[in-house]
C-alpha positions in Angstrom: 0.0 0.0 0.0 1.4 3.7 -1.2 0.5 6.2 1.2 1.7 10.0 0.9 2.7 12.1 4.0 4.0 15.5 4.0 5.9 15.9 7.3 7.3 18.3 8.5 3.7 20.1 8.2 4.1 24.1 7.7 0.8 25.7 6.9 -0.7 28.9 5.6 -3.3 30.8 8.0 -5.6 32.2 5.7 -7.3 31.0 2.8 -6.5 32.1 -0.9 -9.6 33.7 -1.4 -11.6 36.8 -0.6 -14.3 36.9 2.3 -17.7 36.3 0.5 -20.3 38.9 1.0 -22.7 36.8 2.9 -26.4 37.4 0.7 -24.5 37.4 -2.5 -23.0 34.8 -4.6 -19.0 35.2 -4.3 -15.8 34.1 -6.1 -15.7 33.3 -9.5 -19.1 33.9 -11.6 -20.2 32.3 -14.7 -20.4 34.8 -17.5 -23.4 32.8 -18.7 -25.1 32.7 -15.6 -27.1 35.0 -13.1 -25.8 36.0 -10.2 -27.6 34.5 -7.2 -29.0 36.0 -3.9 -28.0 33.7 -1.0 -27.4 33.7 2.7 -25.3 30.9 4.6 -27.6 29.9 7.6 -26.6 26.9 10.1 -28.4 23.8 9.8 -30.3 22.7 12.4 -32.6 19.2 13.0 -35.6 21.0 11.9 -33.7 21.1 8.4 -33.4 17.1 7.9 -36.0 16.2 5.9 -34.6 19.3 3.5 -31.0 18.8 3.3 -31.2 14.8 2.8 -33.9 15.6 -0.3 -31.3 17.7 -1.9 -28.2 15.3 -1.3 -30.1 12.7 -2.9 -30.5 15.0 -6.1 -27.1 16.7 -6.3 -24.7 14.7 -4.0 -25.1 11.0 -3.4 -25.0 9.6 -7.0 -22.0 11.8 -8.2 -19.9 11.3 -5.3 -16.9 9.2 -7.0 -16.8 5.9 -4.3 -21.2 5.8 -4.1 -20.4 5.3 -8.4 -17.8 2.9 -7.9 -19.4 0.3 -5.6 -23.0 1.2 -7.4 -24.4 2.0 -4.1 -27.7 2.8 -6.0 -28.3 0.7 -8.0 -32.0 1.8 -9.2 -33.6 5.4 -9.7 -35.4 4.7 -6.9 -32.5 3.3 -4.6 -31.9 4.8 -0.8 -29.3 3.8 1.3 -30.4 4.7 4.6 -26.9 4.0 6.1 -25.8 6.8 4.1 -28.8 9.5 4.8 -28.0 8.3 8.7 -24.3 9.1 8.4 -25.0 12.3 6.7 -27.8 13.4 9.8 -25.8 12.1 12.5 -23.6 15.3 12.3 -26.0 17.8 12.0 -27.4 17.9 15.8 -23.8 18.9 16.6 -24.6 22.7 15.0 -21.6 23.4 13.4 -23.2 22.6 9.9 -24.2 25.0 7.2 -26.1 25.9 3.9 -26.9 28.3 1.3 -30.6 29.3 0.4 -31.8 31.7 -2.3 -33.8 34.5 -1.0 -36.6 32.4 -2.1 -35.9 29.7 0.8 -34.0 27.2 -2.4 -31.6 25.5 -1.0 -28.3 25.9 -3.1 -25.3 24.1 -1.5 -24.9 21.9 1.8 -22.2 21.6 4.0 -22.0 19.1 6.6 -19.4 19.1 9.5 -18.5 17.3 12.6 -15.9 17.8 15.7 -12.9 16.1 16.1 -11.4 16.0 19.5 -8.0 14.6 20.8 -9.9 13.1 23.9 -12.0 11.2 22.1 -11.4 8.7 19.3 -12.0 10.3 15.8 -11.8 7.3 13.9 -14.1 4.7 15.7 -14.5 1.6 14.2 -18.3 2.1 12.8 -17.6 0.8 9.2 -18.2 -2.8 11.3 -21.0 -1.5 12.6 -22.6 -1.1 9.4 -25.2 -3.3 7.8 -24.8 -2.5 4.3 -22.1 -4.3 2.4 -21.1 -1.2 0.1 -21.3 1.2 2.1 -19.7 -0.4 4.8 -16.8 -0.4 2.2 -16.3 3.1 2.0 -16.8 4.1 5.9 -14.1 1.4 6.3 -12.0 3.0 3.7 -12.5 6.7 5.6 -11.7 5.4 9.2 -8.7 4.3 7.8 -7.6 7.0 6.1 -8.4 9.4 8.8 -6.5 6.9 11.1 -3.1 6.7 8.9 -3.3 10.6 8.4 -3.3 10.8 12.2 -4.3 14.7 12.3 -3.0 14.7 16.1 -0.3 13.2 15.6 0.7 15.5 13.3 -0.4 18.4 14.8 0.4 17.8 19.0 -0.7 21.5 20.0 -4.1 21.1 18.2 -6.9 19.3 20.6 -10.0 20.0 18.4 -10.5 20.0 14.8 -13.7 21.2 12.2 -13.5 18.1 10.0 -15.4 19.3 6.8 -17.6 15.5 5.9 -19.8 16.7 3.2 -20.1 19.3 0.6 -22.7 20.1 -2.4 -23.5 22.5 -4.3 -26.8 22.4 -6.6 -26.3 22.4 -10.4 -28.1 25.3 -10.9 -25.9 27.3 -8.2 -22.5 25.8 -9.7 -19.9 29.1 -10.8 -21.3 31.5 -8.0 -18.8 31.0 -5.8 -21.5 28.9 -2.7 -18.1 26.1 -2.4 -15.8 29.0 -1.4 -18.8 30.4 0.8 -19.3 28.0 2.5 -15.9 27.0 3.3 -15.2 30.7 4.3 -18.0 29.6 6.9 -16.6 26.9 8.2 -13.3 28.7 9.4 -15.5 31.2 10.9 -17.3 28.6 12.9 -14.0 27.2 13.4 -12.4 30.6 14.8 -15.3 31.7 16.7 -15.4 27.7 18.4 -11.1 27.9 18.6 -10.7 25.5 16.6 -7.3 25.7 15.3 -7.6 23.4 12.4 -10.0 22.6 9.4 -9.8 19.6 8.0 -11.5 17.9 5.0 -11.0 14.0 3.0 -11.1 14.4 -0.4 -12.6 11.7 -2.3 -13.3 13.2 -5.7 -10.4 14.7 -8.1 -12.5 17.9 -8.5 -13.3 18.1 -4.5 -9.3 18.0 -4.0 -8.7 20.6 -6.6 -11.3 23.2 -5.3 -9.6 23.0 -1.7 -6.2 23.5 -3.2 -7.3 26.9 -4.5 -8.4 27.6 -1.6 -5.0 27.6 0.4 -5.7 23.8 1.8 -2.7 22.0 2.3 -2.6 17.9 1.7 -1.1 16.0 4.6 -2.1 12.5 3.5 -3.2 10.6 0.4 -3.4 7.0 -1.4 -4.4 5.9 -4.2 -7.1 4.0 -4.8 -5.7 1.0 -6.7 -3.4 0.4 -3.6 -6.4 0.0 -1.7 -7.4 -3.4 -1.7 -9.3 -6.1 -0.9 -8.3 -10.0 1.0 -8.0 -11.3 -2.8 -5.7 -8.3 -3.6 -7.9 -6.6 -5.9 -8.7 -2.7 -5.9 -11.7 -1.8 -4.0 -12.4 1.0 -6.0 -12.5 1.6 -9.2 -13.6 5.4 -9.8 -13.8 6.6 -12.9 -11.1 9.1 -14.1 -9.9 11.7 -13.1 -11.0 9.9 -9.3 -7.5 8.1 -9.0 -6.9 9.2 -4.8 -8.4 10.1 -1.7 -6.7 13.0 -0.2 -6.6 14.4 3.2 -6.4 18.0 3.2 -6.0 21.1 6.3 -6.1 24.9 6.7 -5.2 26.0 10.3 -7.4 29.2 11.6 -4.2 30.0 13.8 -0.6 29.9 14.0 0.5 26.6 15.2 
């Protein structure tokens, strides 16, 4: 197995982008499209029923690894295992969205809390009752265990970890990904949380947070990631060749 580690680990504090006017669409616009009206709100339980209906249109059958293990396999198809991962970090309130002036939801983004004093990378890919996606938590808990985020970092006891992010096809070129992650580091200051951290399992995912001053600390390739007959697990389509693990500190470390 080929793993990637930058060590030693010297990072940036501030993103490679200009603070988004929160209410108006930010960063780079497409020429051919409007510009969009949107606030970032936080997400809270009462949203559920909302954000899963719009992850199911725009997010869970592109993401790269639901593709590769055909995870659904119908129109029709839910995983609940998925929808219950995706929830379960909502009720921690550090989660966020843009909506359209007219109440549209136009991106998502999902976060959790990492903590030194608790174990970030519990074994819940066992836990899991379907087969494929069992496959892919299994293949996250690892990753986040071999890119060992406190090890890396020994002064840092909490961390933002950044699970899921989508952005409606409509909304796409109005600048809602850099938004959003602008948000995030907010939440992430205002919490003091020194680090922001996000796994990177799509090619274009990886190359968004890269222009946005994220540095990668980790990453393998997915045909080195294989199974007891020592086959590839995945097989994304190209460009999806890696997962990566990428941070942007929201302090001097």
């Amino acid at each position: 197995m080929s793993t990637i580690v930058e060590s030693p680990v010297l990072l940036p504090s501030t993103f490679k982008v200009d603070s988004p006017t929160v209410g108006v669409g930010a960063g780079v616009e497409s020429s051919k499209r409007e510009k969009l009206s949107y606030q970032i709100v936080s997400i809270s339980n009462k949203d559920v029923d909302d954000v899963i209906g719009f992850l199911r249109t725009f997010f869970f059958r592109d993401e790269p690894l639901n593709v590769a293990v055909n995870l659904l396999d119908t129109p029709d198809a839910v995983c609940h295992e998925l929808e219950q991962f995706c929830t379960d970090f909502i009720p921690e309130g550090v989660s966020v969205m843009a909506v359209s002036d007219s109440g549209e939801i136009l991106g998502v983004c999902l976060n959790s809390i990492s903590r030194r004093s608790s174990d970030p990378c519990s074994e819940n890919d066992e836990e899991c009752s379907h087969p494929k996606f069992r496959k892919i938590l299994h293949l996250l808990t690892m990753v986040s265990k071999q890119a060992d985020i406190f090890g890396q970092f020994p002064t840092v006891d909490t961390v933002l970890n950044v699970e899921v992010i989508s952005v409606s096809d409509a909304a796409r070129g109005q600048g809602i990904a850099k938004a959003l992650f602008h948000k995030c580091r907010q939440i992430a200051v205002e919490q003091r949380m020194p680090l922001v951290e996000v796994i990177c399992t799509s090619h274009y995912s990886a190359k968004a947070v890269e222009r946005l001053g994220f540095q990668c600390i980790y990453e393998l390739l997915y045909k080195d990631h294989l199974d007891s007959n020592g086959e590839p697990v995945f097989t994304p389509e190209p460009p999806h060749d890696r997962v990566k693990v990428f941070v942007m500190p929201t302090a001097d470390l």
